[in-house]
NUVO-536711 format. One line per 5 residues: number of its first residue (from 1); their letters; for each residue x, y, z of C-alpha. Coordinates in steps of 0.1 Angstrom, whole numbers, padded with zeros to 4 digits. Layout:
N
NUM) a) X Y Z | ...
//
This chain:
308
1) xxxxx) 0314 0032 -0678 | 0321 0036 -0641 | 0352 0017 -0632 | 0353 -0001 -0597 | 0379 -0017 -0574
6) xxxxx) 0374 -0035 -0543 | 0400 -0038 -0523 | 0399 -0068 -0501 | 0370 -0084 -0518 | 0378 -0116 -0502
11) xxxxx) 0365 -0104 -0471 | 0330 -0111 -0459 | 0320 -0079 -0472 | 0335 -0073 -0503 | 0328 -0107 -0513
16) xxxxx) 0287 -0091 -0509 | 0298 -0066 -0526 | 0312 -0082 -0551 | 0281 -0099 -0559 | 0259 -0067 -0556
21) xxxxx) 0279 -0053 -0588 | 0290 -0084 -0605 | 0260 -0088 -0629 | 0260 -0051 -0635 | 0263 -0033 -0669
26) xxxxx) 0269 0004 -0656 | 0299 -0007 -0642 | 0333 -0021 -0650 | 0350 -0042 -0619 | 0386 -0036 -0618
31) xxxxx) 0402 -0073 -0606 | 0437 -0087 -0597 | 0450 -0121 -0599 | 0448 -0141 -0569 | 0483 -0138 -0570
36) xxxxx) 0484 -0093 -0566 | 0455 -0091 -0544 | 0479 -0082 -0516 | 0507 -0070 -0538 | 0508 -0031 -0528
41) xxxxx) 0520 -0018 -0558 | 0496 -0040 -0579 | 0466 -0023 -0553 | 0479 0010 -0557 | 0479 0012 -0590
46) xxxxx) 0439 -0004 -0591 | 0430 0023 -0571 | 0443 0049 -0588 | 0431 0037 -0618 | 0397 0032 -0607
51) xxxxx) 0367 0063 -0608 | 0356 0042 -0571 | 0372 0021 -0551 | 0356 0001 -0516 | 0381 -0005 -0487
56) xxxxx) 0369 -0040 -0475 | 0400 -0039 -0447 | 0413 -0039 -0414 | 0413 -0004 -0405 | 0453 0002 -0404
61) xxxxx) 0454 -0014 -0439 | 0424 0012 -0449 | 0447 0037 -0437 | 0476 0024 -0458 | 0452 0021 -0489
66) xxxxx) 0444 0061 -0486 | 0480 0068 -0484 | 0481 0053 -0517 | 0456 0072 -0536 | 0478 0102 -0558
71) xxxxx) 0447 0118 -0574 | 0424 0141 -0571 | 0394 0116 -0589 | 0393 0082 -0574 | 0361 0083 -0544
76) xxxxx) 0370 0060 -0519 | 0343 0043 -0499 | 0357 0032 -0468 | 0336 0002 -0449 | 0363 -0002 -0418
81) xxxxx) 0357 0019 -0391 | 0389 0039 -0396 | 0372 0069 -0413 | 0341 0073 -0395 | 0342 0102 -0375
86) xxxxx) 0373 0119 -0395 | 0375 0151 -0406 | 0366 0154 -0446 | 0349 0123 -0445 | 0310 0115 -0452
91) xxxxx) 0289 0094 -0432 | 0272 0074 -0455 | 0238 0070 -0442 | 0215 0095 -0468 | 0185 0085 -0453
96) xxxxx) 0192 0109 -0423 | 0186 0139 -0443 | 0189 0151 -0482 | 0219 0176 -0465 | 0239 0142 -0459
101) xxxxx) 0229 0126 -0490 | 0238 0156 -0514 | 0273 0155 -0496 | 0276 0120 -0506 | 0272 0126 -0540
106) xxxxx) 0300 0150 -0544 | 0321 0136 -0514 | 0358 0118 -0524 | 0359 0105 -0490 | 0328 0083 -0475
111) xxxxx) 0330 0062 -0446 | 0303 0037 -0446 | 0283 0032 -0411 | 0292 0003 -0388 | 0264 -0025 -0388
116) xxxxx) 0251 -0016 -0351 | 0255 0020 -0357 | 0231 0017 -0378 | 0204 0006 -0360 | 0215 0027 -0332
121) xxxxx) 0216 0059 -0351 | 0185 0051 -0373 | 0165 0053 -0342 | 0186 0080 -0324 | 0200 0106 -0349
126) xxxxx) 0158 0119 -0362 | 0146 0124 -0319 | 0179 0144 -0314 | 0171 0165 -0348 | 0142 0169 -0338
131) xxxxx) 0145 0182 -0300 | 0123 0144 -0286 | 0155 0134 -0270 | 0184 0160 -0256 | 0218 0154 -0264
136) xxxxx) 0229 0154 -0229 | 0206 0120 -0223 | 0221 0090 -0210 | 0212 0061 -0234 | 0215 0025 -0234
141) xxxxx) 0213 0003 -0264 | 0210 -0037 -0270 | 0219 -0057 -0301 | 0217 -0093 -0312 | 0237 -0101 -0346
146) xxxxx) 0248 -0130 -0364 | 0281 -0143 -0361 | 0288 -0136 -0398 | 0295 -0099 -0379 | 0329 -0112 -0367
151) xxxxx) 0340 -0117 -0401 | 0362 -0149 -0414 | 0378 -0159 -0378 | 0343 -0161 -0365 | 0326 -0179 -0393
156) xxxxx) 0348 -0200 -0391 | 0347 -0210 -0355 | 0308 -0214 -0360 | 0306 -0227 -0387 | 0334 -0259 -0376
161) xxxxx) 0328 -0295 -0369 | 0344 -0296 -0336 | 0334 -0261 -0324 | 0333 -0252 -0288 | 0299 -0259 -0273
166) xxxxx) 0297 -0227 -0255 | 0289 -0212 -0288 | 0257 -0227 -0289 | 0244 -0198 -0266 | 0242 -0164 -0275
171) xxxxx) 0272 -0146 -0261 | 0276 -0111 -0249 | 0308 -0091 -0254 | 0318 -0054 -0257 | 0317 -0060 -0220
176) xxxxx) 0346 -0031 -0214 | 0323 -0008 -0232 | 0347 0000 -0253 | 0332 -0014 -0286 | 0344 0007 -0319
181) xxxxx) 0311 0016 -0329 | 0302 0041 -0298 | 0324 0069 -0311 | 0301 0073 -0344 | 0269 0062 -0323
186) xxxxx) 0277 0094 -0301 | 0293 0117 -0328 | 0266 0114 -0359 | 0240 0117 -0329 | 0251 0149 -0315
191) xxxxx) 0255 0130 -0280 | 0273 0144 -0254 | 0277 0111 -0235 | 0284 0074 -0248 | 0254 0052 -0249
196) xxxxx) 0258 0019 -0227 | 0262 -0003 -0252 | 0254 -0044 -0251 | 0258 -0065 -0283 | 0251 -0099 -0285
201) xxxxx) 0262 -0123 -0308 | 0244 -0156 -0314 | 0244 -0188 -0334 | 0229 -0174 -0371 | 0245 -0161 -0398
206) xxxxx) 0235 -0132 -0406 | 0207 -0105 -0395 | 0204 -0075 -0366 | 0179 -0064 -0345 | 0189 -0031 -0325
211) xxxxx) 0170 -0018 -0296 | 0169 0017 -0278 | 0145 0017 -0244 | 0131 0051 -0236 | 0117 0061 -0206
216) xxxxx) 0083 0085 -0211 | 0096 0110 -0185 | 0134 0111 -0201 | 0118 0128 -0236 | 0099 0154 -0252
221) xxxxx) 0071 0136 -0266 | 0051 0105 -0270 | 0051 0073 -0284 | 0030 0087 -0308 | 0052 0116 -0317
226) xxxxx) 0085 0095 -0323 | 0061 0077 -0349 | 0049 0105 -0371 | 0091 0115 -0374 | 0101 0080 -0380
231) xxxxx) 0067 0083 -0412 | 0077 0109 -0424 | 0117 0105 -0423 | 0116 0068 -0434 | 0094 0065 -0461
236) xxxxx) 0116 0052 -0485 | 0122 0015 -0501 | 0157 0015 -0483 | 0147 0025 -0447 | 0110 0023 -0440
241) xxxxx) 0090 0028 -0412 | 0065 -0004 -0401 | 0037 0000 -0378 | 0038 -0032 -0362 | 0071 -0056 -0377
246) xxxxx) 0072 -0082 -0346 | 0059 -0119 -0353 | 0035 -0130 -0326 | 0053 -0107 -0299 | 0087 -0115 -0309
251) xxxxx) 0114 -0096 -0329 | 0134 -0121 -0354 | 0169 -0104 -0356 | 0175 -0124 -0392 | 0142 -0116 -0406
256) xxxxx) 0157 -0097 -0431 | 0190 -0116 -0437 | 0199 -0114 -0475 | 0188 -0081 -0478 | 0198 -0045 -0479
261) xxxxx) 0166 -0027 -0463 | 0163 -0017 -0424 | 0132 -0013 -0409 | 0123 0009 -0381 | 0094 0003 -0354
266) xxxxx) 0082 0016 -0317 | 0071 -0008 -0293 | 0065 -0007 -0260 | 0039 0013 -0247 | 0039 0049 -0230
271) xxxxx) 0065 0037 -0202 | 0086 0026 -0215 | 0089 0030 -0253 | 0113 0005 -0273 | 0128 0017 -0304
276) xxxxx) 0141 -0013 -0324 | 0157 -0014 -0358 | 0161 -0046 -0375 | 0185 -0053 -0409 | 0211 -0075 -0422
281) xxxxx) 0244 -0068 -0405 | 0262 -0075 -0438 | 0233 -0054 -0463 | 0224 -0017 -0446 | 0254 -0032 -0423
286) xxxxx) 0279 -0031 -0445 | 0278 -0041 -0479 | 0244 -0027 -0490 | 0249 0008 -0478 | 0285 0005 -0495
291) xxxxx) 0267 -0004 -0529 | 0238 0023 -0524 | 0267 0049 -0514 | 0282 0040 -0547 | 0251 0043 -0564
296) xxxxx) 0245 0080 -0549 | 0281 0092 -0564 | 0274 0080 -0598 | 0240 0096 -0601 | 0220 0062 -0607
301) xxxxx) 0189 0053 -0582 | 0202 0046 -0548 | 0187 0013 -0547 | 0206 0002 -0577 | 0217 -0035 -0576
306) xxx) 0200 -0040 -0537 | 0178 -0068 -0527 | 0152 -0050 -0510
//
């Protein structure tokens, strides 16, 4: 019996977590009182005592909760973004090739993706690999997600009585271009320069659509070329390719909200081509590629426990 911690599963995405593995029998969940849950030496000694433990934390407290691991056995799977591009750390994202996904399985150390990351390097990472886009091109990249995103705070401020009207509207930020995701959007791609990056958040709870314009005369290919290596690398029941996903001409960002799957589509036409990826930003986001990380490391199918 695998056993399992989750530290900070009060969080929006341990809480999903928590109900990924809660009805499991391959697993045991290891659980504090109410009371310990921030008590350090009460989570230090859960972690150490558990064969995996989630970090479902700010990332200087994910960085204190690594400190506090004294063995050579417990895998932590990290969902902040503290880990993401550090040395002896996994990307968790196995769908980008069977090299990633057999470290993953051995790895102590896996830093799961950020929720538009995702998208963004679901569409990018296989054109780079594959010589369609250079890694010296300038990129841009637009995402709506729901507000569940922003975690408690900003639940909360959607989700009140007396909330400001201006939330109403979807609302644009990252406007510094600065947003924490473009270090592992441009390091997992092989990018030499930061995408421009625009996220959106707007008045839903949960879902993501993520879209990557091309112009024809800026890659190596064709529309039609970027589709036969999105078939062919996303043919599974996690991230699949669709030929057509839109619903009357439009893209639904919270089609898919409750789930763990992704899917991946090209629009557009010749010039321009749109790349779009569309997912729940708390399932493939967060908590779902947390849970099919896990799932990787103990050997059982990857798509153990997801709603797919």
């Amino acid at each position: 019996m695998t056993k399992v911690f989750i530290d900070g599963s009060a969080g929006t995405t341990g809480l999903r977590i928590y109900e990924r593995l809660e009805e499991r029998n391959d697993i045991e969940l290891i659980r504090l009182p109410e009371e310990l849950r921030k008590d350090i030496g009460a989570r230090k000694a859960a972690i150490n005592s558990a064969d995996i433990a989630f970090l479902c934390l700010p990332d200087a407290a994910a960085k204190e909760a690594v400190s506090l691991v004294d063995n050579d056995d417990t895998v932590i799977i990290d969902t902040s973004t503290a880990h993401r591009t550090s040395p002896g750390w996994v990307y968790g994202f196995p769908e980008l090739s069977e090299e990633i996904e057999k470290k993953i399985a051995v790895s102590r150390r896996i830093a799961v993706p950020g929720c538009h990351a995702s998208g963004f390097i679901a569409l990018v990472f296989p054109l780079i690999e594959a010589g369609i886009i250079d890694g010296d091109a300038l990129l841009t990249c637009f995402s709506v997600t729901g507000y569940s995103g922003g975690g408690k705070k900003m639940i909360s401020e959607y989700e009140s009585r007396e909330r400001d009207p201006l939330l109403s509207a979807p609302r644009q930020y990252g406007i510094t271009q600065t947003h924490k995701h473009l270090p592992e959007m441009t390091a997992v791609c092989g990018l030499k320069n930061q995408p421009v990056f625009s996220p959106v958040v707007a008045d839903y709870y949960s879902g993501m659509a993520v879209t990557v314009p091309l112009f024809r005369s800026a890659i190596n290919g064709t529309a039609e070329d970027i589709r036969k290596i999105y078939k062919q690398k996303y043919s599974g029941h996690v991230v699949k390719y669709k030929e057509e996903f839109d619903e009357g001409g439009f893209v639904s960002a919270n089609r898919l909200c409750g789930r763990d799957d992704m899917e991946i589509s090209v629009a557009g036409n010749e010039e321009p081509i749109l790349l779009i990826s569309r997912y729940d930003n708390l399932g493939k986001g967060a908590s779902g590629a947390a849970v099919e990380c896990m799932n990787i490391v103990m050997g059982a199918d990857k798509t153990t426990g997801l709603e797919l």
